[in-house]
C-alpha positions as CSV (number, residue, x, y, z in Angstrom):
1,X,37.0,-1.3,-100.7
2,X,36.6,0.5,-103.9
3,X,33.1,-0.9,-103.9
4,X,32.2,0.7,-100.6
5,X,33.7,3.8,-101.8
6,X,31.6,4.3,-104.6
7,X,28.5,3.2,-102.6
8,X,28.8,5.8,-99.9
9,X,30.3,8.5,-102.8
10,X,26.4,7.6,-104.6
11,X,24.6,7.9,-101.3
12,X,26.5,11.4,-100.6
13,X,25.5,12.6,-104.3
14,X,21.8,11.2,-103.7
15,X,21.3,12.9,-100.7
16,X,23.1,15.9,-102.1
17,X,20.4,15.8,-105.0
18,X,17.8,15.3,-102.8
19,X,18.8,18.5,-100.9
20,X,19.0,20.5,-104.3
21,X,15.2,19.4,-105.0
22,X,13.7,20.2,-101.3
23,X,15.5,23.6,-102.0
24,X,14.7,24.4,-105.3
25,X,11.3,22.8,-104.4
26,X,11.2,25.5,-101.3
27,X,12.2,28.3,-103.5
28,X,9.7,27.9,-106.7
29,X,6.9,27.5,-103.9
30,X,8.1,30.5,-102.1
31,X,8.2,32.3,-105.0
32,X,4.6,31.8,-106.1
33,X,3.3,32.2,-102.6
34,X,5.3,35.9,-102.5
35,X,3.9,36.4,-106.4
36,X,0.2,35.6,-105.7
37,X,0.8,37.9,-102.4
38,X,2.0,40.5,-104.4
39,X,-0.6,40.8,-107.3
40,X,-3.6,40.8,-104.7
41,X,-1.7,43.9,-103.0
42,X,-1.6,45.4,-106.9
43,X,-5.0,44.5,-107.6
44,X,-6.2,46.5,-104.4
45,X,-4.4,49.5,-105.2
46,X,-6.2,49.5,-108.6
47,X,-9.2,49.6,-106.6
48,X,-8.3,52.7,-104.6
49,X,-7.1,54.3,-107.9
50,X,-10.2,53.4,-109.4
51,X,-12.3,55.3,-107.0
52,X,-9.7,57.9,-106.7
53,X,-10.0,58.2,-110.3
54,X,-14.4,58.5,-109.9
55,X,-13.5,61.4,-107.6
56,X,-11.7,62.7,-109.6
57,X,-14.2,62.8,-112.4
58,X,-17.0,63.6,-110.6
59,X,-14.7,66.9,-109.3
60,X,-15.3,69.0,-112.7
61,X,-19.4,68.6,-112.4
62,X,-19.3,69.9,-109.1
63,X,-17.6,72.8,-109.7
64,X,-19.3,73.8,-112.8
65,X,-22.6,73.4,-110.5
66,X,-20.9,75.4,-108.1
67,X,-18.9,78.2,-110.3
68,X,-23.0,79.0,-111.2
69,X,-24.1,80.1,-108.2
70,X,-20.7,81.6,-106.9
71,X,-18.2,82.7,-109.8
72,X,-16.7,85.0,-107.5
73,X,-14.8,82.0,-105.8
74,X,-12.2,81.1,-108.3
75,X,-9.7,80.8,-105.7
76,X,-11.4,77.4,-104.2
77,X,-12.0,76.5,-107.9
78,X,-8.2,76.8,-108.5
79,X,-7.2,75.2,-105.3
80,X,-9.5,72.4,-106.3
81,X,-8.6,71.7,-109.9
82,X,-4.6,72.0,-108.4
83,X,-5.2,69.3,-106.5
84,X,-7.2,67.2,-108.6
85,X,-4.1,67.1,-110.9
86,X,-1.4,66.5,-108.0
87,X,-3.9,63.4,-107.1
88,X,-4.3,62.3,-110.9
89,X,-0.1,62.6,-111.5
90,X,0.1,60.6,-108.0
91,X,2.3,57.2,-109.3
92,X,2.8,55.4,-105.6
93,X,0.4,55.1,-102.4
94,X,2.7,57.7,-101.0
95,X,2.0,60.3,-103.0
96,X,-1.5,59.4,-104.0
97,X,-2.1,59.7,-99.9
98,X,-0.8,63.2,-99.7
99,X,-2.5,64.3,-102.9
100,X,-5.7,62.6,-101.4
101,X,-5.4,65.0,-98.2
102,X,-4.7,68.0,-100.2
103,X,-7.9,67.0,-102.9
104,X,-10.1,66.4,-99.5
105,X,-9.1,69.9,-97.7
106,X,-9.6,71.3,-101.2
107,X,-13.4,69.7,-101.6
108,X,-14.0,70.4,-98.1
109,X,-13.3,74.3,-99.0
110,X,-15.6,73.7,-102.2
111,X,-18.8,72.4,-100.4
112,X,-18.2,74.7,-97.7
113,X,-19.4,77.3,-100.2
114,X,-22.4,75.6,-100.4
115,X,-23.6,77.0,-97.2
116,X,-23.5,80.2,-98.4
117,X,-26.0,79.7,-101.0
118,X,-28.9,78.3,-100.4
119,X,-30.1,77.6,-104.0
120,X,-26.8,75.8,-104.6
121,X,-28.1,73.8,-101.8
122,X,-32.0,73.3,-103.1
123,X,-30.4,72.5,-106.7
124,X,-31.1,68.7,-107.8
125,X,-28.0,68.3,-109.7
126,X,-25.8,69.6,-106.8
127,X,-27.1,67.2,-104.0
128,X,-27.1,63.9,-106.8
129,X,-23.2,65.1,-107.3
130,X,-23.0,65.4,-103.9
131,X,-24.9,62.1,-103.3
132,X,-22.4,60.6,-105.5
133,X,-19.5,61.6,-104.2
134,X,-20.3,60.7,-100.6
135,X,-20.9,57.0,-102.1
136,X,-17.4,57.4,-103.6
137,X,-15.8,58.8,-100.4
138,X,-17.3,55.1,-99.2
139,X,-15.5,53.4,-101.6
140,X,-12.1,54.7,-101.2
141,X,-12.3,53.9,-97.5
142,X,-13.3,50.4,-98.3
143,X,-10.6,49.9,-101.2
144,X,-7.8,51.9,-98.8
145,X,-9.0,49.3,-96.0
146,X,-8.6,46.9,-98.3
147,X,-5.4,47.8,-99.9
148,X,-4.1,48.1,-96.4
149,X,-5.0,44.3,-95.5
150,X,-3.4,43.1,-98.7
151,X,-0.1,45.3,-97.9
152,X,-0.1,43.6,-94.4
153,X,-0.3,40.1,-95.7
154,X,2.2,40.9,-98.1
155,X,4.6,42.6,-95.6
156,X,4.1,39.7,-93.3
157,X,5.1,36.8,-95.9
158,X,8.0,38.2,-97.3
159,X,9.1,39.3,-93.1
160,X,8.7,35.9,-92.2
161,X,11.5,33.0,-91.7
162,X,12.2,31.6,-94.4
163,X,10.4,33.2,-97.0
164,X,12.3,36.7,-96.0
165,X,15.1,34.8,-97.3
166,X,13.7,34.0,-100.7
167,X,11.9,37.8,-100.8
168,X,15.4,39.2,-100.8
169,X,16.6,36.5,-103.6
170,X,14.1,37.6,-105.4
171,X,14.0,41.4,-105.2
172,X,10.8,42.0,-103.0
173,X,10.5,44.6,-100.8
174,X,7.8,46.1,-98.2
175,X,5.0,47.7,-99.7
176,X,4.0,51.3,-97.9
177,X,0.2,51.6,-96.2
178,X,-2.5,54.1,-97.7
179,X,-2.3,56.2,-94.5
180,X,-4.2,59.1,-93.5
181,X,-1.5,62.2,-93.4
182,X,-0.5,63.0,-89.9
183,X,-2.4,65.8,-89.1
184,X,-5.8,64.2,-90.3
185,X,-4.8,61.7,-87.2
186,X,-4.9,64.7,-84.8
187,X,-7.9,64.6,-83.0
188,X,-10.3,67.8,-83.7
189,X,-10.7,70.5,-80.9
190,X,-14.2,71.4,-80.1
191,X,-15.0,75.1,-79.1
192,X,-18.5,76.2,-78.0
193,X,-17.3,79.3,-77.0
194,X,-17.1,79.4,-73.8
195,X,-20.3,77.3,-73.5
């Protein structure tokens, strides 16, 4: 009897064992799986902080262009370089959204001036900046799309049964979307006048 004992007291700890490796087997794959999700979504964001950062740095040539033909408009050219530091102090894709919005309505204002002068417009160095920084205004749409798709993946693992369950053993959390600020969602109201 104390032989049968034993036996079923070894098969209990075996299968007890095994349980303890299929778990601890779960959880380091788990792990990596949530890991590898979570440096592509990091690796995207340095994308759309790259180009941010190219905007950024191409901001300074275009208002020098533009402070030559229009000094008078220091306001833009404060409103600009104001938001070219809120976007370059941005540390999450929360702020660096907002700052984005406030550095596009500032830019806006800037090549608005443009209009206003048409040898500003004519000048070779003012449409190759401006060249560049519609290929750049590309490239942070394609890095925010991207950095969006990675965020989704991400959010989706670490939401789904059972890996939700080893995300919160492990400390992970939701990652927040590169969004476009609300009232850049509205859609724009056309006015001919009366026309």
């Amino acid at each position: 009897m104390k032989k049968t004992f034993l036996a079923g007291g070894c098969g209990l700890l075996a299968i007890a064992g095994i349980a303890v490796l299929l778990i601890g087997f779960f959880l380091w794959s788990t792990y990596n799986r949530i890991v590898t999700a979570e440096q592509a979504v990091k690796s995207s964001w340095s994308q759309v902080e790259n180009n941010l950062q190219r905007r950024g740095d191409l901001i300074p040539n275009i208002v020098e262009t533009v402070k030559g033909y229009a000094a008078h408009e220091k306001e833009v050219f404060e409103n600009v370089a104001s938001a070219r530091a809120r976007l370059a102090g941005a540390t999450t894709p929360e702020e660096a959204a907002a700052a984005n919005a406030g550095m596009t309505s500032a830019l806006g204002r800037l090549l608005a001036i443009a209009e206003n002068y048409p040898q500003l417009k004519a000048d070779q160095s003012f449409i190759r900046l401006q060249d560049e920084l519609a290929g750049t205004e590309n490239r942070i749409a394609v890095a925010r799309r991207d950095f969006n798709g990675q965020v989704q993946s991400f959010n989706t693992l670490i939401s789904r049964f059972p890996a939700n369950m080893a995300a919160g053993l492990f400390g992970r959390q939701q990652w927040e979307y590169f969004e476009a600020e609300a009232d850049k969602k509205a859609v724009p109201q056309v006015d001919f006048g009366g026309r």
